[in-house]
N, C-alpha and C positions, 0 to 999 in steps of 0.2 A: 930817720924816716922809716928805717927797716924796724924798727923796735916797736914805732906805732900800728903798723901794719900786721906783725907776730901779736899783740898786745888786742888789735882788733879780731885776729881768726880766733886765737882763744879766748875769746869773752865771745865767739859767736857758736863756736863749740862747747863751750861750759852752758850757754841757754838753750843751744840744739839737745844736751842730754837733761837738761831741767825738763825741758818741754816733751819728749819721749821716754823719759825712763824715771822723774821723780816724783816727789808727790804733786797729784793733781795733774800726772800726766793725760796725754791724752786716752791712753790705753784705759787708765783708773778712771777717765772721765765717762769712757764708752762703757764699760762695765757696770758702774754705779746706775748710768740711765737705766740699761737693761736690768737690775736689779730693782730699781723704781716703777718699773713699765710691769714686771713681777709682780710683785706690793701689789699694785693697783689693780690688777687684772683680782690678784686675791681680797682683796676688800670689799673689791664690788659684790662677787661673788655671795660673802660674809655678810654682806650691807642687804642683798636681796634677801638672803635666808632669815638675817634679823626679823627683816619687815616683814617676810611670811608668817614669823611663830608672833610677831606685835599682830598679827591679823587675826591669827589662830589663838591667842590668849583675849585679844577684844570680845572675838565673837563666843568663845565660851561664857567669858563675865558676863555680857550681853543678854545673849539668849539662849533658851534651852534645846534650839536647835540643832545647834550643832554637839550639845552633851548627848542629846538622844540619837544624832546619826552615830557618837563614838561609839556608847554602848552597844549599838546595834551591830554595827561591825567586828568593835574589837571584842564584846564581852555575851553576842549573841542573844543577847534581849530583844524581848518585845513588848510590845502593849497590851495593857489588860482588854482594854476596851475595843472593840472592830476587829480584831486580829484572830487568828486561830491558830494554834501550833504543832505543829505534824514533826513529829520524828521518825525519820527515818533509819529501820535497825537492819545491817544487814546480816543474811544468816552465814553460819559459820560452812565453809563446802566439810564435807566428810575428809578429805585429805588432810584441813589442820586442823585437826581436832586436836 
């Protein structure tokens, strides 16, 4: 009866350090979530910025609206027609000459 009883603690200690300290423990189980909760938090992220430049490439092929707001901002152009263009020069002060 004593040998069943030593035979049962340790088979319940051999699955107490399975279950805390091997693979698939629960430490490794909390961890991996939190690496998944990661992941996902960064996909979305990724997933939004995708679908902003599929939005930003639609409306280029699309129309020439949004080609004429780039050039205006990034390349400083303007239109021939209706528009007038003023440069502004400014003068040099006498100290850096």
């Amino acid at each position: 009866m004593k040998w069943i009883i030593t035979l049962l603690i340790t088979l319940l200690i051999v699955l107490q350090a399975k279950l805390w300290l091997g693979d698939g423990s629960i430490a490794e189980v909390h961890q991996l979530g939190n690496t998944v909760a990661l992941q996902q938090q960064k996909n979305k992220i990724t997933q939004e910025r995708n679908m902003a430049l599929e939005a930003e490439v639609k409306d280029l092929k699309k129309g020439l609206d949004a080609v004429e707001e780039r050039a205006r901002s990034e390349l400083g152009m303007i239109k021939i027609t209706r528009e007038t263009f003023y440069q502004i020069v400014e003068r040099k002060s006498p100290e850096t000459k």
